[in-house]
C-alpha positions as CSV (number, residue, x, y, z in Angstrom):
1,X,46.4,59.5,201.2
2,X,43.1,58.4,201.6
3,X,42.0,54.7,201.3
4,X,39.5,54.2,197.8
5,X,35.9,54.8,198.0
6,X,35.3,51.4,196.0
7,X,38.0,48.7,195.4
8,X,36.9,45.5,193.1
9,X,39.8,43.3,192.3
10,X,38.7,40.0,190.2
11,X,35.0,39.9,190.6
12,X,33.3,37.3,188.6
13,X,29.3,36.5,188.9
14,X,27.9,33.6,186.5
15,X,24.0,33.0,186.3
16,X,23.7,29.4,184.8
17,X,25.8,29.0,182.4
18,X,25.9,32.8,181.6
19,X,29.3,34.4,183.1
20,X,27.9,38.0,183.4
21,X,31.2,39.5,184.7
22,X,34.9,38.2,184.1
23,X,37.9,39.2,186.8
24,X,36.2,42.7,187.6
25,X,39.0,45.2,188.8
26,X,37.7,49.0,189.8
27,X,38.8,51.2,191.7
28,X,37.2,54.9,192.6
29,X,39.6,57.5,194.5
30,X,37.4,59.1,197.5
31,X,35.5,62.5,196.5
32,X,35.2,61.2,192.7
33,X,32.6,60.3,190.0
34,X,33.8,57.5,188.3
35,X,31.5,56.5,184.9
36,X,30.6,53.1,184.6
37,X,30.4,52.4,180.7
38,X,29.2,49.8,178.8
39,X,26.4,48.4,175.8
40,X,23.1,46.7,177.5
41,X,24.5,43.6,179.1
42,X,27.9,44.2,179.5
43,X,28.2,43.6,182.9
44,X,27.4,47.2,184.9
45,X,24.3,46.2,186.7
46,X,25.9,42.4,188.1
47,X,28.6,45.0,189.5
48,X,26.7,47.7,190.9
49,X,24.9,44.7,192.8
50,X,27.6,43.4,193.9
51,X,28.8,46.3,194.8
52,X,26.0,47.4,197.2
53,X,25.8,44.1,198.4
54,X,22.7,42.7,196.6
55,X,24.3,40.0,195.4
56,X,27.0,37.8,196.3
57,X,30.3,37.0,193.9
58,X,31.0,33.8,192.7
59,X,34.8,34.9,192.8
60,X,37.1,38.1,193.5
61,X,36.7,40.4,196.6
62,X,35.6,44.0,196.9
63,X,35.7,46.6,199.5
64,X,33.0,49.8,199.4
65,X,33.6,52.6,202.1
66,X,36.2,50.9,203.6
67,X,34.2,47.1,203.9
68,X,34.3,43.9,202.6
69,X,30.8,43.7,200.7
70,X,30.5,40.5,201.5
71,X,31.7,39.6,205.2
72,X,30.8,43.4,206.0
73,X,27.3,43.6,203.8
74,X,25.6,45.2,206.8
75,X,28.3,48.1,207.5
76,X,28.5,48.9,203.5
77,X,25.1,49.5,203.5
78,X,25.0,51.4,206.2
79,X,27.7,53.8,204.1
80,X,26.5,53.9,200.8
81,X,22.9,55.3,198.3
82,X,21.2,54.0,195.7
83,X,19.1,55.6,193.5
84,X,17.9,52.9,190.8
85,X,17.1,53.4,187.3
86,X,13.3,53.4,187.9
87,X,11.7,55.5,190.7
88,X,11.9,54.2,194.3
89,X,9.4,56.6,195.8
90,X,5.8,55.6,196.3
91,X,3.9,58.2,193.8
92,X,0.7,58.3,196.6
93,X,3.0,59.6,198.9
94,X,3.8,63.0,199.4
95,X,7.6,64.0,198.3
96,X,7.9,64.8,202.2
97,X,6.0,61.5,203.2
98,X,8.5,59.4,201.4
99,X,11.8,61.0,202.3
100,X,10.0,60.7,206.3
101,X,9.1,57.3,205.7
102,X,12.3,55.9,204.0
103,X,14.4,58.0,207.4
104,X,12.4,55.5,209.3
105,X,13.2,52.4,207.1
106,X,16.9,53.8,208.1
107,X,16.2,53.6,211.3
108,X,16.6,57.2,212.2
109,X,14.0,57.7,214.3
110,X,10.9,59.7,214.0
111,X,11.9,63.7,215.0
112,X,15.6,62.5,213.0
113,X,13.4,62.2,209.4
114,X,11.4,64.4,210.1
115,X,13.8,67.1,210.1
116,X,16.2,65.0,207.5
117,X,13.6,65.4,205.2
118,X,13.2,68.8,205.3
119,X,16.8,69.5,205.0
120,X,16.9,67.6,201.8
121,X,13.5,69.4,200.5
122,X,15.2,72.6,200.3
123,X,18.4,70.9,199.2
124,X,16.4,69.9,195.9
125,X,14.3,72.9,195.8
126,X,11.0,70.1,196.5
127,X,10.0,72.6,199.3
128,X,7.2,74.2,197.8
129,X,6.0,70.8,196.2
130,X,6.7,68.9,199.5
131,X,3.1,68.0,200.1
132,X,2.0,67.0,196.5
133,X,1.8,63.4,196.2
134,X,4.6,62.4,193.8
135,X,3.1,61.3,191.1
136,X,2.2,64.9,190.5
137,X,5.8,65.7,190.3
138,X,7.5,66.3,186.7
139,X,10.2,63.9,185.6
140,X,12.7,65.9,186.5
141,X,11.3,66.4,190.2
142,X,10.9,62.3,190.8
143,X,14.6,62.2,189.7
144,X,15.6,64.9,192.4
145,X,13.1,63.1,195.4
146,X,14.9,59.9,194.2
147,X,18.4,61.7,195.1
148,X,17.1,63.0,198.1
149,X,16.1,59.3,199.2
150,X,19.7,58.2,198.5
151,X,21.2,61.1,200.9
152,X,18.8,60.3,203.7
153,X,21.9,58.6,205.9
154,X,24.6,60.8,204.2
155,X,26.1,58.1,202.3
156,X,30.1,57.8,201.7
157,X,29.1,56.3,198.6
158,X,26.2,56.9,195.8
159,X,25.6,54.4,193.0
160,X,23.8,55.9,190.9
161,X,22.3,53.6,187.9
162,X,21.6,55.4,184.5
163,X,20.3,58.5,186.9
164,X,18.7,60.8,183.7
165,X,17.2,58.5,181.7
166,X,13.7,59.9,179.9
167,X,14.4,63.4,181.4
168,X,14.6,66.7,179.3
169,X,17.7,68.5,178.6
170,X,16.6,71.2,182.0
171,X,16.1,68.4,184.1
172,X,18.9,66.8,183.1
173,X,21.3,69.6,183.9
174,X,19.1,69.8,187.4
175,X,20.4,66.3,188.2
176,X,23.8,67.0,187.3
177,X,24.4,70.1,189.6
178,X,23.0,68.1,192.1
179,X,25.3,65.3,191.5
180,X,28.7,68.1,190.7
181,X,27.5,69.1,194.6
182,X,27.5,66.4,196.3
183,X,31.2,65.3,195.1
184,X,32.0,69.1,196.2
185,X,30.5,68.0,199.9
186,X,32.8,64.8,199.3
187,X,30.8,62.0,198.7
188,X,31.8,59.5,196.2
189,X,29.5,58.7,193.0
190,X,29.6,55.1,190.7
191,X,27.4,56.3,188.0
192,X,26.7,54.3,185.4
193,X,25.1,56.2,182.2
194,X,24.2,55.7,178.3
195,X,24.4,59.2,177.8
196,X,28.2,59.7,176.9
197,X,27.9,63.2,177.1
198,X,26.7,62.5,181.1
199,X,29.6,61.0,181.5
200,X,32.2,63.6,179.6
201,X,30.4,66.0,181.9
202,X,30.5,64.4,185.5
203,X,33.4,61.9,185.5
204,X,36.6,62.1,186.3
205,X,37.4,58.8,185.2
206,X,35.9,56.0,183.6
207,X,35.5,52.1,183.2
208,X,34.1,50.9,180.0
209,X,32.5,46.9,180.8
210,X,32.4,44.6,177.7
211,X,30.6,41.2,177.7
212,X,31.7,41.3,181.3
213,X,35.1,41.9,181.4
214,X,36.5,45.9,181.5
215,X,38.3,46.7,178.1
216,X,39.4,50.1,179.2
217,X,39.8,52.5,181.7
218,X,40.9,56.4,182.2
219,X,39.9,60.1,182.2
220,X,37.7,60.9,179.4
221,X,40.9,63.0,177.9
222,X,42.6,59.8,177.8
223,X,40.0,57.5,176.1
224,X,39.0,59.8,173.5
225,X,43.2,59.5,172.2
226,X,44.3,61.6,169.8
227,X,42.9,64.9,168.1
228,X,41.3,64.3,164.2
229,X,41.7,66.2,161.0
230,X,38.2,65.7,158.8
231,X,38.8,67.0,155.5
232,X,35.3,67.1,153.4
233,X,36.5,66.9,149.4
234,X,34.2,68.9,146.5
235,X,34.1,66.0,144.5
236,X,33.5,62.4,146.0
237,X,35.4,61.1,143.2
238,X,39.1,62.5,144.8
239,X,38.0,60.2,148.5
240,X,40.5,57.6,147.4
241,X,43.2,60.0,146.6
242,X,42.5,62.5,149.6
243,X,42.7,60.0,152.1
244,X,46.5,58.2,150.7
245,X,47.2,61.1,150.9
246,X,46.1,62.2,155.0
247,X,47.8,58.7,155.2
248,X,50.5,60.3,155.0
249,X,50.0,63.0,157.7
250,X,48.0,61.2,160.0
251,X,48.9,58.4,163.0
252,X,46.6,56.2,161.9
253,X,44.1,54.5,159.4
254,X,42.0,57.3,157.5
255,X,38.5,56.9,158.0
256,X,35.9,57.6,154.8
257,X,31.9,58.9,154.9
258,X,31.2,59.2,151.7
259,X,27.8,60.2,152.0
260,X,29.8,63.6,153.6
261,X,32.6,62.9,151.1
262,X,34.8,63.5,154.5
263,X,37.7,61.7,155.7
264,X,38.7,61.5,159.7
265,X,42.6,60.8,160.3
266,X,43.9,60.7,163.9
267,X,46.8,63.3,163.9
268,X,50.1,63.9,166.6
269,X,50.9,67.3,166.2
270,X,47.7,69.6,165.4
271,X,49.3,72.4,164.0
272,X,51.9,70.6,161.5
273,X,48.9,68.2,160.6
274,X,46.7,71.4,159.3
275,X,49.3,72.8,157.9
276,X,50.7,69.7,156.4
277,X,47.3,69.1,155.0
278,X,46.4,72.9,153.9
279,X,49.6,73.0,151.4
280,X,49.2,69.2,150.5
281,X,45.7,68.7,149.6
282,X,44.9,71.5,147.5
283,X,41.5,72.5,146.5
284,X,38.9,71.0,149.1
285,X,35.8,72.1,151.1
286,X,36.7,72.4,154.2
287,X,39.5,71.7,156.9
288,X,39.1,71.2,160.4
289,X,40.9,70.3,163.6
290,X,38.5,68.8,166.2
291,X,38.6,66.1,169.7
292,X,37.1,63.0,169.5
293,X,33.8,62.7,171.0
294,X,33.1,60.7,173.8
295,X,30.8,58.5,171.6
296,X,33.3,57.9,169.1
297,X,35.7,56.3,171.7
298,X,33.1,54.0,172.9
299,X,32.0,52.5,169.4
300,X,35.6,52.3,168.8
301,X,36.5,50.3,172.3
302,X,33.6,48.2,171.7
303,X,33.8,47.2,168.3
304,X,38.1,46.7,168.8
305,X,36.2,44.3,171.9
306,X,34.3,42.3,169.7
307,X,37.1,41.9,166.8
């Protein structure tokens, strides 16, 4: 079996007397995404820079592309991308300019970029735009040039740090073909992401980071848990009763929006549960057997965090 893409086993950073990560562990199987969850100052961004070597760990070790990130920093960066959460690329520069001028930042030589950067134009379908300066590119186009930047050496490993945020739906689902490709190829992706549904989409497992320290960790199957009966009742004054009663039927604690008049219950078996509840309940609105979103498994792993 291959060796992991990215091992982190206890990496701790501390800015003054702020400890922004706790006894990190991670580790991403080669040819992967792995999602990178968490609220706005968990923790993600200290490890992704850490991770690609900008920035040194006051404990722990890790190992990206097969190299210590610190005693190896320049060999990992020769292995690995990173496209940012704001655009890298300089927006006077042509698309075909900056992919040309960062292949020479690489160190690839003039006729190497040159031709790199024409490869990745038609990659990312930039061809025909290749000689507009950038900042005439839509959103979705910067987002795409910025990919193509992080490909120039053929990375083993792509961080990619909150990759769609402020583009449309279309250019969204650009960026993720794009990114579903490149694992195809066999490069590794660290994405890190608000958008839960990103994540459900791309990852094939995931991390969720809380005030520093990872509270979770699995497919997205796996964190979502177990499948929910919602029952809506006709009459909001029957909540109380309704949910004793899915008590009863569930595996675990019913869950009441009364503003819906609907109650949630995680259930074991679906089919008994439905039918349990269909001859139980009697006369209500509606019935419904449904996964847990993505979403709901967050706010739930968070807010079991902060208890």
């Amino acid at each position: 079996m291959r060796d992991p893409a990215i091992e982190a086993e206890g990496l701790t950073r501390r800015f003054g007397e702020t400890t922004a990560l706790v006894e990190f562990d991670l580790t991403v199987p080669t040819g992967t995404v792995h999602g990178l969850l968490g609220p706005n100052g968990a923790g993600k961004t200290t490890a992704v820079r850490i991770l690609t070597t900008l920035l040194r760990p006051d404990a722990g070790q890790a190992r990206v592309a097969g190299h210590d990130v610190v005693r190896e920093a320049d060999r990992v960066r020769t292995r690995i991308g990173l496209v940012g959460q704001q655009a890298g690329v300089d927006e006077q520069l042509s698309g075909r300019q900056n992919l040309e001028m960062f292949g020479r930042l690489h160190h690839l030589g003039a006729a190497v970029a040159r031709g790199r950067a024409g490869e990745l134009l038609d990659r990312f379908g930039l061809t025909e735009a290749a000689d507009r300066p950038a900042a005439k590119y839509s959103g979705g186009m910067r987002r795409r040039l910025d990919l193509a930047v992080g490909l120039l050496i053929g990375p083993a490993v792509l961080f990619l740090d909150e990759p769609t945020t402020g583009l449309d739906p279309r250019a969204r689902n650009e960026v993720w073909r794009e990114i579903r490709s490149l694992v195809t190829e066999g490069t590794t992706v660290l994405l890190t992401t608000q958008y839960l549904e990103e994540a459900d989409q791309l990852a094939d497992a995931l991390t969720v980071v809380d005030r520093g320290r990872v509270i979770a960790t699995g497919t997205p199957d796996e964190l979502k848990g177990a499948d929910h009966l919602d029952v809506v009742v006709r009459d909001a004054g029957s909540l109380e009763r309704t949910a004793e009663l899915l008590a009863g039927i569930g595996t675990g604690e019913p869950q009441l929006d009364r503003d819906r008049r609907q109650i949630s219950v995680p259930v074991g078996d679906r089919m008994t549960a439905l039918t349990r509840a269909a001859r139980e309940l009697g006369d209500v609105e509606d019935i419904a057997l449904r996964r847990p979103t993505l979403d709901e498994a967050f706010l739930e792993l968070t807010e079991r965090s902060v208890r």
